[in-house]
Residue frames as qw, qx, qy, qz and C-alpha x, y, z in Angstrom:
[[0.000, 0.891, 0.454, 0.000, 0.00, 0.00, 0.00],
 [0.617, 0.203, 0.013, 0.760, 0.90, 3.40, -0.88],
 [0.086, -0.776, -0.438, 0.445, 0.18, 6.44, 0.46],
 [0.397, 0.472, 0.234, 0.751, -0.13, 9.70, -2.11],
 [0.032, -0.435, -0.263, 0.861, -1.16, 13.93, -1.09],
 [0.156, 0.440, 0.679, 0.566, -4.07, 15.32, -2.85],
 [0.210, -0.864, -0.052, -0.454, -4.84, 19.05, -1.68],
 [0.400, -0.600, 0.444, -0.531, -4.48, 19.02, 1.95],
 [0.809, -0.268, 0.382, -0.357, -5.25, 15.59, 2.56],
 [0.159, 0.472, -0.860, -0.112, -3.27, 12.60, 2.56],
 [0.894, 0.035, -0.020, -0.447, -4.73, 8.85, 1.42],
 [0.400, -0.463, 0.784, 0.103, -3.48, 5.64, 1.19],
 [0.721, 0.465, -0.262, -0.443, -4.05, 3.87, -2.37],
 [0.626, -0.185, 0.757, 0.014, -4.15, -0.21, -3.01],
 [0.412, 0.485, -0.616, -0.463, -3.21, -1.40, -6.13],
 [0.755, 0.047, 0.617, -0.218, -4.85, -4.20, -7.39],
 [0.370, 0.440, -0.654, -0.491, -2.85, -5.73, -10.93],
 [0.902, 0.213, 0.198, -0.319, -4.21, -7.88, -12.82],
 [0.120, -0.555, 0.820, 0.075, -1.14, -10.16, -12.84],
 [0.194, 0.042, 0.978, 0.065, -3.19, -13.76, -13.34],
 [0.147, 0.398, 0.862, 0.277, -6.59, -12.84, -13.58],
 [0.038, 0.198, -0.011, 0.980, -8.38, -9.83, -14.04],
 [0.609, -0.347, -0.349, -0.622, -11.80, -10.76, -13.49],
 [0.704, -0.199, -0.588, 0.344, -10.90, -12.61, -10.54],
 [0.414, -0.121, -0.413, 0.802, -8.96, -10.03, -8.92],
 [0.135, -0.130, 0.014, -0.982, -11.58, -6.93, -9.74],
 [0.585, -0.532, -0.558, -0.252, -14.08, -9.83, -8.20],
 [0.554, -0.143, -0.437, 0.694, -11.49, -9.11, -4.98],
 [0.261, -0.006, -0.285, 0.922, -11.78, -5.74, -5.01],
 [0.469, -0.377, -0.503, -0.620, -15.56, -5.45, -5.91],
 [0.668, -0.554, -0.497, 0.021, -15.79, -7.67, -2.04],
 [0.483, -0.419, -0.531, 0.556, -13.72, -5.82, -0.35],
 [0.089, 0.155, 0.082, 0.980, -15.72, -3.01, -0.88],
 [0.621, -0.417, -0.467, -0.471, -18.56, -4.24, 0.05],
 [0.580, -0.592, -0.518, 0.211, -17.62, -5.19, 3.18],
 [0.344, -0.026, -0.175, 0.922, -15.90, -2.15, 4.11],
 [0.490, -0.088, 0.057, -0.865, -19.33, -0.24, 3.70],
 [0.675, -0.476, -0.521, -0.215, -21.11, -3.14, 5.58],
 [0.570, -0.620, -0.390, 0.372, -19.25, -2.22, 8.94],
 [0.171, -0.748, 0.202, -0.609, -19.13, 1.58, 10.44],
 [0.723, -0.605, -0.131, 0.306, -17.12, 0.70, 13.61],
 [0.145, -0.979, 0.141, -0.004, -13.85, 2.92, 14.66],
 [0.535, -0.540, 0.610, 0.223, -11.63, 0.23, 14.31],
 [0.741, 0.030, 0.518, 0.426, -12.13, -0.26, 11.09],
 [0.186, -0.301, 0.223, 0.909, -10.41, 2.01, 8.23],
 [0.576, 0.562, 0.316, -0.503, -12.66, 3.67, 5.47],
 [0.460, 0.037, 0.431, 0.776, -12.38, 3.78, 1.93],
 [0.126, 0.574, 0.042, -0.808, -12.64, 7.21, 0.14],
 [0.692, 0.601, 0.081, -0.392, -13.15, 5.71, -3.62],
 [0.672, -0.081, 0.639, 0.366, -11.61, 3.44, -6.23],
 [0.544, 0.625, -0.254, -0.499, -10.90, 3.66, -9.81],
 [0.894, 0.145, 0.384, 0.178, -11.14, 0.63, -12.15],
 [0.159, 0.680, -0.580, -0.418, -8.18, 1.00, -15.09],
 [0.872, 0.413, -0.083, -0.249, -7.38, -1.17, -17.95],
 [0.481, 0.565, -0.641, 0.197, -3.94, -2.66, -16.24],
 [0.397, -0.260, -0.803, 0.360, -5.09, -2.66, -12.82],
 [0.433, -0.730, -0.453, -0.271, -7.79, -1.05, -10.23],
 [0.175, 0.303, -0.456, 0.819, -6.88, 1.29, -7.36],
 [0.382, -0.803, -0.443, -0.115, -9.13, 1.85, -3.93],
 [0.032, 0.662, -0.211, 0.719, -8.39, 5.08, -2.15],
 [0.487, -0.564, -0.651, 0.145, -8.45, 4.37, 1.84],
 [0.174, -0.940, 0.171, -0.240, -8.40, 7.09, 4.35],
 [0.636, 0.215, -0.609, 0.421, -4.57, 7.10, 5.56],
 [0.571, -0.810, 0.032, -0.131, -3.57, 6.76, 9.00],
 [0.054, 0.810, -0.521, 0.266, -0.54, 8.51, 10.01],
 [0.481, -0.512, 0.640, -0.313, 0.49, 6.20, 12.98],
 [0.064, 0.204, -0.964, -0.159, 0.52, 3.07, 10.96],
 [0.570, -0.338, -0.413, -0.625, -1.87, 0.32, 11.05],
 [0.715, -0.539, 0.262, -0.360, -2.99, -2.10, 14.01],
 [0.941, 0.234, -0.105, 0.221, -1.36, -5.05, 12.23],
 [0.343, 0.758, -0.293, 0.472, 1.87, -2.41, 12.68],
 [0.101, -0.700, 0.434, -0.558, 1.72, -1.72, 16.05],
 [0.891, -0.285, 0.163, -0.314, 0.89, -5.21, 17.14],
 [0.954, -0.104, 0.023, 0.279, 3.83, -6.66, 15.68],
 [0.425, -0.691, 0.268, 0.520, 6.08, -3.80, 16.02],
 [0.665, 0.569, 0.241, 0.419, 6.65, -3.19, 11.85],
 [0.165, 0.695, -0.066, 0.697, 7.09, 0.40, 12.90],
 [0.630, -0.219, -0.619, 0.415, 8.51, -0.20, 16.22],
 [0.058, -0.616, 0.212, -0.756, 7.17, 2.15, 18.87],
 [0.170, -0.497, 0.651, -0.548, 7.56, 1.64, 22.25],
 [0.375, -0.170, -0.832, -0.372, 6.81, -1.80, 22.46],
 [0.409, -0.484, -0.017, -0.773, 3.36, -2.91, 24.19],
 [0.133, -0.158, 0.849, -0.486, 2.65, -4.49, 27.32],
 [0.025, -0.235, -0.905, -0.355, 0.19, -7.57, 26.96],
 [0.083, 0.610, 0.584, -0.529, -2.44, -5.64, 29.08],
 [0.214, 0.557, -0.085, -0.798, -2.46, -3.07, 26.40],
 [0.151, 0.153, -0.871, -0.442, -2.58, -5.66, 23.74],
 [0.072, 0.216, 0.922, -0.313, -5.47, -6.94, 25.70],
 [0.216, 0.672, 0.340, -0.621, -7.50, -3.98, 25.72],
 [0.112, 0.307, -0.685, -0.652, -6.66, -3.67, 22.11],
 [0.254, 0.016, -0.922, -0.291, -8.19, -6.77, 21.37],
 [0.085, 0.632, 0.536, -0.552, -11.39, -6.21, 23.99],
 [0.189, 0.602, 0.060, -0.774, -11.89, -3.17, 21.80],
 [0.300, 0.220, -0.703, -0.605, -11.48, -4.45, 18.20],
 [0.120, -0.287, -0.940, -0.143, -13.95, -7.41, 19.15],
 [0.202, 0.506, 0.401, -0.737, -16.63, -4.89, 20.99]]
């Protein structure tokens, strides 16, 4: 995932090529769009809009600065690591 600036605001943009199948893969991105606007919760990210192309498909997501959760759970972008209680509550919260 990449992240690009467009005005003021900054996005993060998934590239979906169409490397084996195309119709396959722009079924992929077709579901996860669908579920992304089946759950409004806080833990999970939005997307802002996609564009289909004729090599491969983009979706636009909102970006978050601080990485994702995947990140900070296994330390990709290593800040202070976390103590399992916090991991806990983490995980309490993402299942809520």
């Amino acid at each position: 995932m990449q992240s690009f600036k467009l005005g003021q605001q900054v996005f993060a943009v998934k590239k979906f090529e169409f490397t084996w199948n195309r119709e396959k893969q722009q079924r992929m991105m077709r579901k996860e769009i669908e579920e992304l606007e089946m759950f409004k919760h806080r833990n999970v990210i939005r997307w802002e809009g996609y564009w289909f192309g004729e090599d491969y498909d983009l979706v636009l997501y909102k970006f978050m600065g601080n990485g994702s959760l995947y990140d900070i759970l296994h330390e990709k972008n290593p800040p202070p690591p976390l103590m399992w209680n916090v991991r806990f509550k983490i995980a309490v919260q993402i299942a809520e």
